[in-house]
N, C-alpha and C positions, 0 to 999 in steps of 0.2 A: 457468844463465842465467835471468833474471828473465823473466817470462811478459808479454806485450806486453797493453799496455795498450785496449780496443776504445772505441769512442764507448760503448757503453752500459754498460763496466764499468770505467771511471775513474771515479775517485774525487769526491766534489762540491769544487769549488774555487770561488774565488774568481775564475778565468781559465778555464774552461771554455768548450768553442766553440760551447756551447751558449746562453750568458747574455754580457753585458756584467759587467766586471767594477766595476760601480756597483749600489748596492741598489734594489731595486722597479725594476730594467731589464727591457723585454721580452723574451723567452723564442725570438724568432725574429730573424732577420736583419736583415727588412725593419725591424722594429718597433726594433731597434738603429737602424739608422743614423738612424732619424725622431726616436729620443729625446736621440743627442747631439748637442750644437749641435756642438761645432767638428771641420767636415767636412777631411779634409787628401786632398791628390793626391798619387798616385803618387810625384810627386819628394820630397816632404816627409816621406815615412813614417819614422816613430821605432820604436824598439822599445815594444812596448805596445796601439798601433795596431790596430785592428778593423777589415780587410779582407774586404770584402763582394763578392762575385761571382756570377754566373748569374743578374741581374736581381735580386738583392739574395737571394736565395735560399739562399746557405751564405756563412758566416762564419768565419774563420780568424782567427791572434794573429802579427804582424809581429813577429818574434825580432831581425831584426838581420843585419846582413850578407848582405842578399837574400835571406834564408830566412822563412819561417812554419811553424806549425805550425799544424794543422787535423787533424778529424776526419770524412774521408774519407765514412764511412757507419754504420750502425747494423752494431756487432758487424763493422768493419774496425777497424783499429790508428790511433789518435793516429798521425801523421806530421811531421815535421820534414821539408820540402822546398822547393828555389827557388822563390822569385816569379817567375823568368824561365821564358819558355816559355807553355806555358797557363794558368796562372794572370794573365799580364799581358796574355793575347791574352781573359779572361773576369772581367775587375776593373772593378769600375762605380764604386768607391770605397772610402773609407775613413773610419774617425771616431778622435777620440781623445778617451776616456772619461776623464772627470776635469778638463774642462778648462773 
């Protein structure tokens, strides 16, 4: 079995939960959601989506069928889990890069 991937030892992408996936984008959350205009809600989330929570504080990628993917913590595991639950009880917004 392939060895899980952590926040600090995945590979550099182009969709990382650490950057937007647009060039010269900020490097944190807050400074994401500031830099893309078109801000979407809740009901509107697409797959691609930059999902911001904890006062803009960590950043996650909307996969689709009520799931995202986020990195947890430094040296925890990439996760794929529900939006539903605490995630929608700690979601302040969303953006969609590229648009």
């Amino acid at each position: 079995m392939a060895q899980a991937r952590t926040a600090s030892t995945a590979p550099a992408s182009p969709c990382t939960c650490g950057a937007a996936p647009e060039s010269n984008s900020p490097h944190n959350a807050a400074g994401q959601y500031r830099a893309v205009r078109t801000k979407v809600s809740w009901r509107n989330l697409k797959p691609g989506d930059l999902m911001l929570l904890y006062g803009y504080g960590h950043v996650g990628i909307y996969v689709g069928g009520g799931r995202w993917v986020h990195a947890p913590g430094k040296g925890r595991p990439v996760r794929k889990e529900s939006i539903h639950g605490w995630v929608r009880s700690k979601f302040n917004g969303a953006v969609r890069p590229g648009m």
